[in-house]
KOLBA-933626 format. One line per 10 residues: number of its first residue (from 1); their letters; for each residue x, y, z of N, C-alpha, C, O. Coordinates in steps of 0.02 Angstrom, whole numbers. Example, Ala and Ser with C-alpha at 12.3 -4.5 7.8 and 13.67 -1.06 7.14 Angstrom:
2
1	AS	660/-284/390/615/-225/390/660/-165/390/712/-166/423; 642/-112/354/684/-53/357/645/2/394/670/57/402 .
This chain:
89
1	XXXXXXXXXX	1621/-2139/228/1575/-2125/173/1592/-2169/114/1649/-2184/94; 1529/-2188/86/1536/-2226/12/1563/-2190/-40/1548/-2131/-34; 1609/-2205/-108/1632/-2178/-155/1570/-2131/-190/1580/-2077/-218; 1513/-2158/-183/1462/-2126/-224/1444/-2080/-176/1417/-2033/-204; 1448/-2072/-111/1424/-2015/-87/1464/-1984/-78/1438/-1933/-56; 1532/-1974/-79/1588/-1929/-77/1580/-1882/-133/1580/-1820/-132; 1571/-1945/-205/1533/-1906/-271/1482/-1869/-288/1486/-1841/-343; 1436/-1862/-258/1383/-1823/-240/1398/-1768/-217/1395/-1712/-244; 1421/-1787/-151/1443/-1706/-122/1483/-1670/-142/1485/-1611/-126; 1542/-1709/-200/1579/-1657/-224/1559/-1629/-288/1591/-1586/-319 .
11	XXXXXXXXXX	1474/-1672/-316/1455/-1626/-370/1393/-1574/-351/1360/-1537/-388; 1387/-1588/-267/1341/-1541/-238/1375/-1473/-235/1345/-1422/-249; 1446/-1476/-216/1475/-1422/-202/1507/-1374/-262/1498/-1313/-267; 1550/-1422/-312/1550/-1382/-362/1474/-1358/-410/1472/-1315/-454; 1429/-1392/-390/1378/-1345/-407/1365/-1283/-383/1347/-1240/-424; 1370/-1266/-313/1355/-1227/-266/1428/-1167/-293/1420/-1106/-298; 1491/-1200/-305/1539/-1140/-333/1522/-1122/-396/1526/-1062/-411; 1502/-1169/-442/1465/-1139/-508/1439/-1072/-508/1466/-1022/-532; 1384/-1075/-479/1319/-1040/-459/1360/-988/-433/1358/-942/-473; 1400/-972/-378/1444/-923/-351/1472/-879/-384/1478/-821/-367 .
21	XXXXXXXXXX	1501/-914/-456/1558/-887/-498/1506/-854/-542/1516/-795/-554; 1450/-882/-570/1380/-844/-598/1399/-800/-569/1451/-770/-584; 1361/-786/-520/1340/-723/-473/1397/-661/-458/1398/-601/-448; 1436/-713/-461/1512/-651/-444/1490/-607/-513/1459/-554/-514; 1518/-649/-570/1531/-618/-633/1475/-570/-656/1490/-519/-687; 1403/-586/-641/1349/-554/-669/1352/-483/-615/1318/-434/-632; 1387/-480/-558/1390/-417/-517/1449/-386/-532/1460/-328/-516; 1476/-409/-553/1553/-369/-580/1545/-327/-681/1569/-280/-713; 1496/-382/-691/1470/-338/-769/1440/-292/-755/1456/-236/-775; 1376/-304/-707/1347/-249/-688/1346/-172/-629/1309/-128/-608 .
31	XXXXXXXXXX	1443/-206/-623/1471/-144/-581/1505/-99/-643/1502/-38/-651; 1542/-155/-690/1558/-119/-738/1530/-69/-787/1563/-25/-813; 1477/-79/-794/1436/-40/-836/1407/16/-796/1385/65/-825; 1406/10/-723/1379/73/-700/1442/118/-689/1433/178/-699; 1476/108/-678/1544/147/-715/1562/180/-743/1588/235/-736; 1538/127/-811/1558/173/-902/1512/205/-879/1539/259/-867; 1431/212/-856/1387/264/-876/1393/300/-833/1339/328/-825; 1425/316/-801/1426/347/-709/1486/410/-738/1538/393/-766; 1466/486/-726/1504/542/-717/1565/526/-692/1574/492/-642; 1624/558/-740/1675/562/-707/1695/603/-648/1742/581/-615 .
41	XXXXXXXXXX	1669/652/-633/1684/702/-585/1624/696/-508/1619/729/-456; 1582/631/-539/1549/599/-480/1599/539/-468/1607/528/-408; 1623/511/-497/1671/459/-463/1730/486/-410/1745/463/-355; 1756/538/-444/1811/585/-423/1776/608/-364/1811/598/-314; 1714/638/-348/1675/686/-281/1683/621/-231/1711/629/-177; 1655/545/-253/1643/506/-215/1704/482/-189/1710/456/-133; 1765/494/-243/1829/474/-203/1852/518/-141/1866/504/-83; 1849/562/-168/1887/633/-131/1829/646/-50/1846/670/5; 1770/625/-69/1722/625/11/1759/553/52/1775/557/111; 1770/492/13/1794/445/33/1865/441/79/1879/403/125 .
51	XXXXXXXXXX	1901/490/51/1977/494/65/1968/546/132/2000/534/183; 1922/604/129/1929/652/182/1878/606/233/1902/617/289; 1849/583/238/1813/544/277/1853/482/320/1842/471/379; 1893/450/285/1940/414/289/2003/437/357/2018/408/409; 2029/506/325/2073/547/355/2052/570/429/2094/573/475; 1973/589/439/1959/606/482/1934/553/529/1949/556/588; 1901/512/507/1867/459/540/1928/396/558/1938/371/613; 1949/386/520/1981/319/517/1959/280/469/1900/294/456; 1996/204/413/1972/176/394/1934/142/418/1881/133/389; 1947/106/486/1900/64/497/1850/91/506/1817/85/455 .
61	XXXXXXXXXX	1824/120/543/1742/171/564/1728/180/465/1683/145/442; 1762/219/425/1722/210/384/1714/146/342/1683/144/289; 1746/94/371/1721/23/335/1655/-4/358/1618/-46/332; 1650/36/420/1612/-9/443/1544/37/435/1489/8/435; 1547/99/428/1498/144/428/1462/109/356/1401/100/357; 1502/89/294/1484/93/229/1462/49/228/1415/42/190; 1490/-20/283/1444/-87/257/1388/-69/288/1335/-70/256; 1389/-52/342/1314/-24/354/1256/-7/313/1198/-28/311; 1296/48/273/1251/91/233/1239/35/161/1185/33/130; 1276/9/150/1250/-47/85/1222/-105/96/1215/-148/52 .
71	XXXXXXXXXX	1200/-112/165/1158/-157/208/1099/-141/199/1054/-177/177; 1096/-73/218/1030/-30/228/1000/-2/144/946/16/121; 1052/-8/124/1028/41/30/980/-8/26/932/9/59; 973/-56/1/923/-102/-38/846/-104/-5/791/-117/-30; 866/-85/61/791/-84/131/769/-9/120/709/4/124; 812/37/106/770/107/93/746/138/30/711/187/20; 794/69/-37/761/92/-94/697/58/-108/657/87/-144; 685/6/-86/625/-26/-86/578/11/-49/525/27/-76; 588/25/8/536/57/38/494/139/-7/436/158/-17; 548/160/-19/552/231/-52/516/199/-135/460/216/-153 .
81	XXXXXXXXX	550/164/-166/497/152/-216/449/125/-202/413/123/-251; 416/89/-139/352/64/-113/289/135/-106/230/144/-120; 342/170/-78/310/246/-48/303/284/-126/248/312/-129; 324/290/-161/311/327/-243/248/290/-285/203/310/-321; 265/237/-265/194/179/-326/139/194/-250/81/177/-259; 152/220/-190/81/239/-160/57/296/-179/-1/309/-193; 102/329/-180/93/411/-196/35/411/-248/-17/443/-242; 58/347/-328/24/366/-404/-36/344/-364/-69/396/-360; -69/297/-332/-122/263/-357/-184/297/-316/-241/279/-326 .
């Protein structure tokens, strides 16, 4: 490869980590803040279902159960708010 295309690709890529480190950070503000506003004794329920679930199941089964389920969250809240804006009209 030519010097200039080595240069390219390495300002293709640190573009591409740019953009990454965006995205990280703007999901980590916006984990943070659901947090501060998020019940303490709902964080605590969600730990304590987490830990006995854990105990009984195994971690792995529930790692794998949860990526599941945060696979699926975004496909059933869409649908479910698809199904409410049918409901109004």
């Amino acid at each position: 490869m030519t010097r200039k295309a080595l240069r390219q690709q390495i300002q293709q890529l640190n573009h591409r980590l740019n953009e990454r480190q965006k995205k990280r950070l703007r999901t980590k503000q916006q984990l943070t803040v659901l947090v501060k506003n998020s019940h303490p004794f709902l964080l605590m329920a969600v730990g304590l279902l987490a830990g006995v679930a854990s105990g009984l199941m195994g971690w792995r089964k529930v790692y794998a159960v949860s990526r599941v389920g945060f696979s699926v969250y975004p496909l059933l809240k869409n649908s479910a708010d698809g199904m409410a804006g049918m409901r109004n009209d």
